[in-house]
SEVOZA-36606 format. One record per atom (N, C-alpha, C, O, CB): z, y, x. Coordinates in steps of 0.1 Angstrom, whole numbers, padded with zeros to 4 digits, always signed. Atoms other than C-alpha are relative to their C-alpha. Glycine has a CB too. Layout:
<nodes>
ZYX...
</nodes>
This chain:
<nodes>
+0000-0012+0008+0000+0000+0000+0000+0012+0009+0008+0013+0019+0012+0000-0010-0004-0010-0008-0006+0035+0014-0003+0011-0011-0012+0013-0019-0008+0002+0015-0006-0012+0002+0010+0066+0004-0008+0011+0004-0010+0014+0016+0011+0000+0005+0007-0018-0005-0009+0102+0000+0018+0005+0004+0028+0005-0003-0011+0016-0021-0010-0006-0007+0018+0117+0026-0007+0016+0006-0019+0019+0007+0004-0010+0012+0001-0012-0010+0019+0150+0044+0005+0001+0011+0017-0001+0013+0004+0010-0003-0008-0001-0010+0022+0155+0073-0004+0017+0008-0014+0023+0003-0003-0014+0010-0001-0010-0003+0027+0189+0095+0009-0004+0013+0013-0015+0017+0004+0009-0012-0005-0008-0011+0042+0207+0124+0012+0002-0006+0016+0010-0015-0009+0014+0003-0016+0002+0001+0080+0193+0126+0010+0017+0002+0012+0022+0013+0005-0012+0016-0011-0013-0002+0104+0226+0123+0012-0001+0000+0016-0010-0007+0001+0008-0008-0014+0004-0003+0139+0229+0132+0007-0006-0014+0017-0013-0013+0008+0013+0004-0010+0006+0017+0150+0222+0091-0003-0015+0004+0007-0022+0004-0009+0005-0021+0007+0013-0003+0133+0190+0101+0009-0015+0009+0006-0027+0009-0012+0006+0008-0004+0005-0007+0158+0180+0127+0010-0008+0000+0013-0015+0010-0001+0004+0004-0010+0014+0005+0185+0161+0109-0003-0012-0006+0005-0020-0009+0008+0003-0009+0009+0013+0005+0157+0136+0096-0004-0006+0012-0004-0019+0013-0014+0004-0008+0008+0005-0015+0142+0133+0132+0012-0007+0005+0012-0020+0007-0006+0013+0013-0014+0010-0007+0178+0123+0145+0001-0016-0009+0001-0027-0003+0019+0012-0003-0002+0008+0002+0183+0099+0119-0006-0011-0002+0000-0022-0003+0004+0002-0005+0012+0006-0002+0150+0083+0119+0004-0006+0015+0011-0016+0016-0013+0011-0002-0007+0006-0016+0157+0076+0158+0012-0008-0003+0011-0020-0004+0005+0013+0012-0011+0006-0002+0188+0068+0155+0001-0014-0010+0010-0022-0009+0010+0010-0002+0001+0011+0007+0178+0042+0129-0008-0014+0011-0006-0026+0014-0009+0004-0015+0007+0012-0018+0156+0025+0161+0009-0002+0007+0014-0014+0007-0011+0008+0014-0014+0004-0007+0186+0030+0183+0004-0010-0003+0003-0019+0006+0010+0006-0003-0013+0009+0002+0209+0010+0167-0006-0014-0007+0000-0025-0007+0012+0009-0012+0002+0012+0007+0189-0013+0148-0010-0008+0004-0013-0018-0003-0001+0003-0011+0013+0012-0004+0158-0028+0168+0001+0009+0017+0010+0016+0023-0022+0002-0013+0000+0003-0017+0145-0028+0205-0014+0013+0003-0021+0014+0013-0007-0023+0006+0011-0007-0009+0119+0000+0201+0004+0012+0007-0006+0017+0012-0011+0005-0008-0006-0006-0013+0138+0023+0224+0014-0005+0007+0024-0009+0000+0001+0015-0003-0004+0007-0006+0155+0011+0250+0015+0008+0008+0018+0010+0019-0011-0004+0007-0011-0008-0004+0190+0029+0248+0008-0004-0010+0002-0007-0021-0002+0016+0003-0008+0006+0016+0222+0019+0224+0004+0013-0003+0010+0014-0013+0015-0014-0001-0011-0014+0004+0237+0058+0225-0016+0009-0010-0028+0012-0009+0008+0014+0023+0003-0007+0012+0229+0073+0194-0008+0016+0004-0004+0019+0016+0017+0003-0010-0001-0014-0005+0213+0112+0199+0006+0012-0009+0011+0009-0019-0013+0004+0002-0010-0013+0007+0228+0145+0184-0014+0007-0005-0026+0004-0004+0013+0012+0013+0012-0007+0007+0209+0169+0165-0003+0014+0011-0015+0017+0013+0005+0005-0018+0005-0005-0014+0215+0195+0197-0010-0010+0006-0021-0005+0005+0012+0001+0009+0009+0010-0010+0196+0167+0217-0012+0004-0005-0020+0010+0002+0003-0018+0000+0012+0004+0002+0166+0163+0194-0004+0017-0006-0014+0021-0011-0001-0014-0012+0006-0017+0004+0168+0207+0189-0010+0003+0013-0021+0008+0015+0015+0016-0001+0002-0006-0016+0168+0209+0226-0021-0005+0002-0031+0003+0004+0015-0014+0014+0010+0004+0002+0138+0183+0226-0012+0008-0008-0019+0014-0001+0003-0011-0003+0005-0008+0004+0118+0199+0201-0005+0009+0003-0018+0010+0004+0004+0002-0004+0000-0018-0010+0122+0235+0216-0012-0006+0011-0024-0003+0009+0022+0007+0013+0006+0000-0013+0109+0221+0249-0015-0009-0001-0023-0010+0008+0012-0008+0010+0015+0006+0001+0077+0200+0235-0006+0009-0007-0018+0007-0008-0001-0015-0006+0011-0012+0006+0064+0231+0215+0000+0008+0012-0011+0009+0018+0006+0011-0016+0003-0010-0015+0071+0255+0247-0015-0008+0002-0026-0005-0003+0015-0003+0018+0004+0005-0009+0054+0232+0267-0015-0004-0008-0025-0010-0002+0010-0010+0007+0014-0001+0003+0025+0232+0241-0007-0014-0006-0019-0015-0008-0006+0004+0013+0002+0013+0005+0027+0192+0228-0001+0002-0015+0005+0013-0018+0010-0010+0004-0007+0003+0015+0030+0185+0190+0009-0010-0002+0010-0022+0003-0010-0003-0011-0008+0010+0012+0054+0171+0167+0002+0004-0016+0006+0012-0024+0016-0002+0005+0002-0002+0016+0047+0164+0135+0008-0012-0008+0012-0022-0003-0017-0001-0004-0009+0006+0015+0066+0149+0103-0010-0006-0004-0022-0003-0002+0006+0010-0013+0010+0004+0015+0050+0129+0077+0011-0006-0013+0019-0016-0014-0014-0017+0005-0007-0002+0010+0066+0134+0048-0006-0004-0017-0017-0001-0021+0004+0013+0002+0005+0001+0012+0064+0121+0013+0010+0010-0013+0023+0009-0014+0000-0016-0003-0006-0012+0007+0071+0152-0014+0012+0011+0013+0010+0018+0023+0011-0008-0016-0011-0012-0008+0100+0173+0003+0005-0014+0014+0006-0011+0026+0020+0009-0015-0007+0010-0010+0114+0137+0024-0007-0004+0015-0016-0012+0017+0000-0015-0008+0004+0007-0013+0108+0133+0061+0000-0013-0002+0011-0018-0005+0008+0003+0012+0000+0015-0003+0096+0098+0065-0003-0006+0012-0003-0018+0013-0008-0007-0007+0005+0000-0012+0086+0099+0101-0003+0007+0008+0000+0019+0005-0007-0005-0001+0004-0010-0018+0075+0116+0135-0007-0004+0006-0010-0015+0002+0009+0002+0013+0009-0001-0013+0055+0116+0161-0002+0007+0010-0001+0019+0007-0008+0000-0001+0004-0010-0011+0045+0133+0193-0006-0007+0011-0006-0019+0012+0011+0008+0006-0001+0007-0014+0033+0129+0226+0004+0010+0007+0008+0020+0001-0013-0007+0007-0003-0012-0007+0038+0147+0257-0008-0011+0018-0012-0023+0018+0022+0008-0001+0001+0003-0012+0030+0142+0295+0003-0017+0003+0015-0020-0001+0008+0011+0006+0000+0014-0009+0028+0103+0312+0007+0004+0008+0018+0003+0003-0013-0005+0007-0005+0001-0010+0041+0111+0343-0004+0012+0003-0015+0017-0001-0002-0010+0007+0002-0013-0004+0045+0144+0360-0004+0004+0013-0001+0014+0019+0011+0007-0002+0012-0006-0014+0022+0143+0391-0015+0005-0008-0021+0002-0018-0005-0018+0015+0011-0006+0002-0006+0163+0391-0013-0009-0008-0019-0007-0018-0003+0004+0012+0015+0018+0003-0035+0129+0387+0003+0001-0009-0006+0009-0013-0001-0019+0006-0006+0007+0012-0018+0122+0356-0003+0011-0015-0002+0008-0026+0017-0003+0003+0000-0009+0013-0025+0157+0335-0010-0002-0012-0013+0008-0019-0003+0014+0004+0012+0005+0007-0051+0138+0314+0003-0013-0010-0003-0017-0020-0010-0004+0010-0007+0008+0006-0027+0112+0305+0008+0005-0009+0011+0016-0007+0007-0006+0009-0011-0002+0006-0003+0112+0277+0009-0010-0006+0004-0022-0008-0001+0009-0007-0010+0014+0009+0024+0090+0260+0005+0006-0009+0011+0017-0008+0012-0009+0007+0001-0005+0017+0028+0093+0223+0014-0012-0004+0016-0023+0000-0019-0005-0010-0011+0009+0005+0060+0078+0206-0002+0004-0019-0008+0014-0023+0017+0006+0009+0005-0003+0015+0060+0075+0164+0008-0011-0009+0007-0023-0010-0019-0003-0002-0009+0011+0006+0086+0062+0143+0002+0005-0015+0003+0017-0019+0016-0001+0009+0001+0001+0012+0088+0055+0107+0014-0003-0007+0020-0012-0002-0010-0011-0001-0013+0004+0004+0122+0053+0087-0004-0013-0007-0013-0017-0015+0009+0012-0009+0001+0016+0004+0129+0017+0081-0003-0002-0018-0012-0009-0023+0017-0010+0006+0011+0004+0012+0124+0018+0043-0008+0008-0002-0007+0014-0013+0005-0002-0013+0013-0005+0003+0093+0034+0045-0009-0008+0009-0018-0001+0014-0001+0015+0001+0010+0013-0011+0074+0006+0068-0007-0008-0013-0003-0011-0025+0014-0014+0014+0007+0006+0009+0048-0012+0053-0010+0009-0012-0017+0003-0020+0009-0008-0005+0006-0004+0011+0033+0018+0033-0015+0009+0002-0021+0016-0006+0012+0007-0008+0007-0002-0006+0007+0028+0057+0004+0017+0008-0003+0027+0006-0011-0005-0007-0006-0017-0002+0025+0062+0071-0002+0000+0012-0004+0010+0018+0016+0006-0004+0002+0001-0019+0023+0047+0108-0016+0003+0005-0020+0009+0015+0003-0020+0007+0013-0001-0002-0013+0044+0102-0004+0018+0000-0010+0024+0009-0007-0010-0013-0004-0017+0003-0011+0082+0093-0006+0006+0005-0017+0011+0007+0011+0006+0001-0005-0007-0013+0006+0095+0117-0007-0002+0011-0009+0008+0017+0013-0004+0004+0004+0007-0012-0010+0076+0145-0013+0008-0002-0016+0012+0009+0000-0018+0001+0010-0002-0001-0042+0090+0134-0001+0015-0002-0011+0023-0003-0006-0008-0007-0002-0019-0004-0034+0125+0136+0007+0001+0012+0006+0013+0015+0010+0010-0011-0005-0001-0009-0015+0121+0165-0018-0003+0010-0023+0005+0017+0014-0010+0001+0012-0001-0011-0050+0106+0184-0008+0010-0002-0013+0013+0009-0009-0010+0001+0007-0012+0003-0070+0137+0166+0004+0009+0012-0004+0011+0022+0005+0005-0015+0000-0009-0009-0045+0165+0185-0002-0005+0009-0009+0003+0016+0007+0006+0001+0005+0007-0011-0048+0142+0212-0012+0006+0006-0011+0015+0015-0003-0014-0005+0011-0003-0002-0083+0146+0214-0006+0015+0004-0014+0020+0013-0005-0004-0009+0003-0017+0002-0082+0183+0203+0007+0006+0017+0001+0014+0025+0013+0009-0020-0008-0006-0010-0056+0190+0233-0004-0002+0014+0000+0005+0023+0012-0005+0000+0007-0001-0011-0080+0176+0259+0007-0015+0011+0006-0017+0023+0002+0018+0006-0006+0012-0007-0060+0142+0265-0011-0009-0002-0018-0008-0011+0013-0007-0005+0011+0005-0003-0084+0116+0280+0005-0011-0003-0003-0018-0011-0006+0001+0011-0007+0015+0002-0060+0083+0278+0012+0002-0003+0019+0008+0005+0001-0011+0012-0015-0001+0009-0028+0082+0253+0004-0016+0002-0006-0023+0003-0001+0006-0020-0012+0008-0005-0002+0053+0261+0008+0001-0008+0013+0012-0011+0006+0002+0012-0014+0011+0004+0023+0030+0243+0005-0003+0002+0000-0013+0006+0002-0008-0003-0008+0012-0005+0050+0016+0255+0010-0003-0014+0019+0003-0020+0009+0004+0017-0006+0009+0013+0060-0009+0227+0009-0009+0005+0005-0012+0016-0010-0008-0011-0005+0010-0002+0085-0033+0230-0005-0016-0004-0005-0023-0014+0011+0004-0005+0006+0018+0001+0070-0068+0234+0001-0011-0011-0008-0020-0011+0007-0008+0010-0003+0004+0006+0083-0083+0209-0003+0005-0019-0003-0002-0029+0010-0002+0008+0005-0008+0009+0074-0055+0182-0013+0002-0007-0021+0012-0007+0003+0008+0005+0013+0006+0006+0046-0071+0163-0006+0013-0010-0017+0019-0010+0005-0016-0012+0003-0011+0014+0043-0046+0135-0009+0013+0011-0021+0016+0011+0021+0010-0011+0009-0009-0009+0036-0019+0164-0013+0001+0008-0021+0010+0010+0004+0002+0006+0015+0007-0007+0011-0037+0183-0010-0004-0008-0022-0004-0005+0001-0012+0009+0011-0003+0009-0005-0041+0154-0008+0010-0003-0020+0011-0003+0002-0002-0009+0007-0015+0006-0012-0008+0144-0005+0003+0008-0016+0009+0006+0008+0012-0004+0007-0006-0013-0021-0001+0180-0016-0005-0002-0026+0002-0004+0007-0005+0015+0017+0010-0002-0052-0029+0183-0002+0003-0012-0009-0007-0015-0003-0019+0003+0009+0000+0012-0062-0019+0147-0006+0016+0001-0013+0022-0006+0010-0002-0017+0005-0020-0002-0068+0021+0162-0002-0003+0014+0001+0005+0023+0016+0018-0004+0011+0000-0012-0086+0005+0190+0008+0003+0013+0002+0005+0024-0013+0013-0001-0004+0001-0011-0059+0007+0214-0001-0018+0009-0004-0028+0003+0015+0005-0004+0003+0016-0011-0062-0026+0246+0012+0002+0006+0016+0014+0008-0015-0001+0013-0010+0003-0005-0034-0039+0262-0001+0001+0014-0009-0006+0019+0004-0010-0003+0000-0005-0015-0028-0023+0298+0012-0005+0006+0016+0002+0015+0000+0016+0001-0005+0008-0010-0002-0048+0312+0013-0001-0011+0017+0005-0021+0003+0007+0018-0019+0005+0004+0033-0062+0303+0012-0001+0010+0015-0011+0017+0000-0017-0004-0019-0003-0010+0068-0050+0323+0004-0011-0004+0005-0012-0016+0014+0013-0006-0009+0015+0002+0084-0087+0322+0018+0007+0002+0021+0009+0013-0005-0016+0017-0012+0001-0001+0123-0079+0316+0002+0015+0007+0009+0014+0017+0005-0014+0006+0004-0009-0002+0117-0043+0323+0017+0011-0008+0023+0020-0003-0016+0000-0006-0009-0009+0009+0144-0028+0298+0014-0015-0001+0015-0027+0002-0011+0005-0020-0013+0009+0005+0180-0043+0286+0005+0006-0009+0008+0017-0005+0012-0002+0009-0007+0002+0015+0194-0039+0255+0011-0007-0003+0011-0017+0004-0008-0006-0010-0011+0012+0006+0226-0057+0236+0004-0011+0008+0009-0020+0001-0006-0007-0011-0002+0007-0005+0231-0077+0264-0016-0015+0003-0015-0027+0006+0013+0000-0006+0009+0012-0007+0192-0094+0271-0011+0010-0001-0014+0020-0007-0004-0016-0010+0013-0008-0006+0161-0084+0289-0008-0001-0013-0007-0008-0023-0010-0008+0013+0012-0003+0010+0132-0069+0272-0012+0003+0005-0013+0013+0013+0002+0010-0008+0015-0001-0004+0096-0071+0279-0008+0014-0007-0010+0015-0019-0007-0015-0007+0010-0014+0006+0075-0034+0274-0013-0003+0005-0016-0008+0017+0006+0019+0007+0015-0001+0002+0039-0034+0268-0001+0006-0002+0002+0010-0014-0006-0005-0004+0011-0005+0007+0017-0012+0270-0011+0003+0003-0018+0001+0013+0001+0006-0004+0013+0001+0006-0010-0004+0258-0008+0013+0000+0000+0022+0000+0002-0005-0014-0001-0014-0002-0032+0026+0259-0016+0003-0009-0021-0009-0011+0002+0004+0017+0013+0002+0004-0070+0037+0242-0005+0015+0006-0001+0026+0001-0003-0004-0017+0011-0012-0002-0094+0062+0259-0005+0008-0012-0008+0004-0023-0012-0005+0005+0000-0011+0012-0100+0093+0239-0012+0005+0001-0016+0014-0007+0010+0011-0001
</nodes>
């Protein structure tokens, strides 16, 4: 099933949805690789510093309800790399399955494109089927596997990823 959503240019009202959305990954699956919760300072600070610096983040929202995020920003911060980016995009858990990843993801490769990024990057957690789906269905290819790369809850975790030329 997919949902007519909106999505837009995340604003500070925005940022007690963004925390809890994360923080629903946090605590409850392996797609980021940290158990400490973030604050809503943390994800202002963040914010602030990926519009400076000229990235997006956007919402996708159904009626007035944040249901999700997205952004990318910079790969790695040597020079070679300003062509690169890595994109992160998380969906609040009851809103999965209603095509909002698909969305998002496809407005995220748009500014992508628009911003002059040549190759956008995934790093999904290995085990995170639902994500790697969505990737190989928007033409992303699998660019290697970190074997035991991350730790979590007390057991290694495998990151893949994955990346598609723009």
């Amino acid at each position: 099933m997919t949902l007519n959503a909106t999505i837009r240019q995340a604003e500070e009202r925005d940022i007690p949805a963004i925390v809890a959305i994360y923080n629903q990954a946090v605590l409850n699956t392996n797609a980021v690789y940290t158990e400490t919760p973030v604050t809503v300072e943390n994800r202002t600070k963040w914010l602030a510093e990926r519009q400076a610096a000229g990235f997006p983040v956007f919402v996708i929202a159904l009626g007035e309800k944040v249901s999700g995020f997205g952004s990318f920003g910079p790969f790695r911060a040597w020079p070679g790399y300003k062509y690169s980016a890595e994109h992160c995009l998380y969906i609040n858990q009851h809103s999965h399955g209603k095509g909002l990843g698909s969305q998002l993801l496809h407005r995220l490769l748009c500014s992508a494109k628009e911003k002059g990024v040549h190759t956008l990057i995934a790093g999904i957690d290995a085990e995170n089927q639902a994500s790697l789906h969505l990737h190989k269905k928007f033409g992303f290819h699998s660019a290697g596997i970190l074997k035991e790369a991350g730790f979590k809850k007390g057991q290694w975790l495998d990151l893949h990823f994955m990346q598609k030329i723009l």
